[in-house]
C-alpha positions in Angstrom: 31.9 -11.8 46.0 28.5 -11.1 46.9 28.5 -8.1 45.0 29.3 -9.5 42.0 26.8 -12.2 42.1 24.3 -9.5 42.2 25.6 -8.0 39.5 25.9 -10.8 37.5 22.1 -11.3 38.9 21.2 -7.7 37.9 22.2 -8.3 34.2 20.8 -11.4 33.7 17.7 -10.4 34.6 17.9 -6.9 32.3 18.7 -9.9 29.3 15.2 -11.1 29.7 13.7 -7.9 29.2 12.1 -7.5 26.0 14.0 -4.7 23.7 11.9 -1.3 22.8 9.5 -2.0 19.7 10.6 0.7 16.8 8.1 2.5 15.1 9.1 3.0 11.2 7.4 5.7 9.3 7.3 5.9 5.5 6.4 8.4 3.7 5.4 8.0 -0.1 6.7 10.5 -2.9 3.2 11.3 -5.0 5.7 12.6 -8.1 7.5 9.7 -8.2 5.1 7.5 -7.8 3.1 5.6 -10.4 -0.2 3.8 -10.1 -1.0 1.8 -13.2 -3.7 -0.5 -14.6 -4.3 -2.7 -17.5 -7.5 -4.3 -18.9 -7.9 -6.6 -21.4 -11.0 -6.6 -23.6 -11.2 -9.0 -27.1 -9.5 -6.7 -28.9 -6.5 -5.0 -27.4 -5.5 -4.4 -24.3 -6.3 -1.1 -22.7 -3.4 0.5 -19.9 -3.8 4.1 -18.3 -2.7 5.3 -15.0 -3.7 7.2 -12.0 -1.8 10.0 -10.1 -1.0 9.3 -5.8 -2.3 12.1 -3.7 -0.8 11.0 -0.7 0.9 8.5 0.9 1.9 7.1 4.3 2.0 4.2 6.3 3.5 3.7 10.2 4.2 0.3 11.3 5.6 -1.0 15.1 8.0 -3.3 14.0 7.3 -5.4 17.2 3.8 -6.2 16.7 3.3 -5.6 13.0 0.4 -3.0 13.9 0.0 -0.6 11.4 -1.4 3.0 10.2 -1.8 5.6 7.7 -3.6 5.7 4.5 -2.1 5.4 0.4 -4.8 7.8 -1.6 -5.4 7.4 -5.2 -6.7 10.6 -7.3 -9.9 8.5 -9.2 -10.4 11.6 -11.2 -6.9 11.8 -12.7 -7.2 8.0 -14.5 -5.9 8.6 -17.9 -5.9 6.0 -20.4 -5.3 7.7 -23.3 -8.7 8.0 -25.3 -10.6 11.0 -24.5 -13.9 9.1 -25.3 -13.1 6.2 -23.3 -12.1 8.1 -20.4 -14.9 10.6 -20.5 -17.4 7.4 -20.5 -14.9 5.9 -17.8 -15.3 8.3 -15.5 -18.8 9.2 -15.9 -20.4 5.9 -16.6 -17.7 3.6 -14.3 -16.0 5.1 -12.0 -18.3 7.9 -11.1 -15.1 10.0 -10.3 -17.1 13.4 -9.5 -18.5 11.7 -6.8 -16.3 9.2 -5.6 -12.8 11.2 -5.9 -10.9 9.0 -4.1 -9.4 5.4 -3.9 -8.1 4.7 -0.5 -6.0 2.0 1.0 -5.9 1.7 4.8 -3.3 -1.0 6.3 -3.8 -2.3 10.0 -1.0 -4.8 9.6 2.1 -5.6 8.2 4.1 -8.5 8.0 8.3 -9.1 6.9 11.1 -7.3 8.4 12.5 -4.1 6.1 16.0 -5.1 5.9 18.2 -2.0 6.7 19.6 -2.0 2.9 18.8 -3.9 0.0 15.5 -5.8 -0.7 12.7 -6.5 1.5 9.3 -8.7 1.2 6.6 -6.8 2.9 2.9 -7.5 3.1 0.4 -5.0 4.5 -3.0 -6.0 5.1 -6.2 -3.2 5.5 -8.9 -1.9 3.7 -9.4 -1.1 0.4 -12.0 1.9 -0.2 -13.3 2.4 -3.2 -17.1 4.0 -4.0 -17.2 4.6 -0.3 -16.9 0.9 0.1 -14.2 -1.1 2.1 -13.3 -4.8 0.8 -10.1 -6.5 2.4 -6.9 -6.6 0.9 -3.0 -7.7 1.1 -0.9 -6.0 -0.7 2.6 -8.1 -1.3 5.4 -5.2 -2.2 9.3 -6.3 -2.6 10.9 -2.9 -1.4 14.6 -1.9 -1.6 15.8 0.3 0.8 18.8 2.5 -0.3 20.3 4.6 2.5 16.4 5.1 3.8 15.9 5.9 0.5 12.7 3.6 -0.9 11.6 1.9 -3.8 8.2 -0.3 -3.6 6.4 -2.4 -6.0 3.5 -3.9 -5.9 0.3 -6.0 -7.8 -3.0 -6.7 -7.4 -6.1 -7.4 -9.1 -9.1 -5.0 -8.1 -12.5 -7.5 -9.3 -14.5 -4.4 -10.1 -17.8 -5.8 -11.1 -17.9 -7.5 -8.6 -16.9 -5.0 -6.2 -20.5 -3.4 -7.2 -19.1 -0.9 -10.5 -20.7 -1.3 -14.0 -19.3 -3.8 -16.7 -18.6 -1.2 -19.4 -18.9 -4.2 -21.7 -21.2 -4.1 -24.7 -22.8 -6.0 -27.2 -20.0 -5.7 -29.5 -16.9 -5.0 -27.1 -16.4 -7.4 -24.2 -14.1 -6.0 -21.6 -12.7 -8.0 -18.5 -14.6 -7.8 -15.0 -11.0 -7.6 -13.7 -8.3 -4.7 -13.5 -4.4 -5.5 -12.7 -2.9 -2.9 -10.9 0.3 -1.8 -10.2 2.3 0.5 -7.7 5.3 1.7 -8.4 6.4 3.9 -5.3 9.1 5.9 -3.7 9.7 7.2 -0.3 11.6 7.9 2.3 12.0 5.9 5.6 11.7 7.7 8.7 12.7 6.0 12.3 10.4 7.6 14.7 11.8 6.6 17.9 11.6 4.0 20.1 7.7 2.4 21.7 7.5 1.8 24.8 7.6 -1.7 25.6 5.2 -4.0 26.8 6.1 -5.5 30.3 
């Protein structure tokens, strides 16, 4: 009798520990991912895309922490117009020296649901000219067989943001760009954290 009671004991107390946080590890496909924009000017509306470099982001699934980086390729923005983007990437987005767009999450927030679709934010730092402005990104992800597919849109406020208004006299151009990501990936389980006591 007493030994069960301290069994009964033992397990109770083992209920009350908090389960091992799991550390989920996604890993973005650059060739089938897209990277799109669209800005409007009085005219027409202008749409081009960029190319993903790389891709990666880590989360605890405990804590929400989160790591890794999503790189654009600035230098691959194609809009179509071989004028426009010569001036673009001159003039605008100064692509021979600033190479790279860079988004850094430090937090996520949703739980990925094991199959089927998902609402995840991740929250970080947005680099762009070699300088960092906070950002969410809100993706709606479906998860087939760890098999992922992500979208997401934002609004980058360039001009504000500190790059040139390519807007003349005669053409006026938004000071806005909507974006959209349009990623694939796998999802990786990468074993079990150690739990906080």
């Amino acid at each position: 009798m007493k030994r069960t009671s301290l069994l009964l004991l033992a397990l109770s107390l083992l209920a009350c520990l908090p389960l091992a946080a799991e550390e989920i590890a996604i890993d973005l496909n650059p060739s089938r991912t897209s990277v799109t924009f669209t800005l409007g000017d009085v005219l027409h509306t202008v749409h081009g895309a960029f190319k993903l470099q790389r891709g990666n982001v880590r989360f605890d699934t405990s804590t929400g922490k989160a790591s890794g980086e999503i790189v654009v390729d600035v230098a691959s923005g194609d809009s179509g117009n071989n004028a426009r983007d010569r001036r673009m990437h001159k003039d605008i987005l100064e692509s021979a020296k600033y190479p790279e767009a860079v988004f850094i999450p430090d937090h996520v927030t949703g739980t990925l649901a094991a199959e089927g679709e998902s609402q995840i934010d991740a929250h970080g730092m947005f680099r762009l000219h070699e300088t960092s402005h906070e950002m969410t990104l809100h993706f709606v992800v479906q998860n087939h067989n760890g098999e992922l597919s992500a979208a997401a849109d934002f609004v980058i406020p360039y001009v504000q943001w500190g790059l040139k208004n390519p807007s003349t006299f005669v053409l006026r151009v938004s000071d806005k760009v909507q974006m959209h990501i349009q990623a694939s990936g796998s999802l990786q389980p990468s074993g079990a954290a150690t739990a906080e006591r």
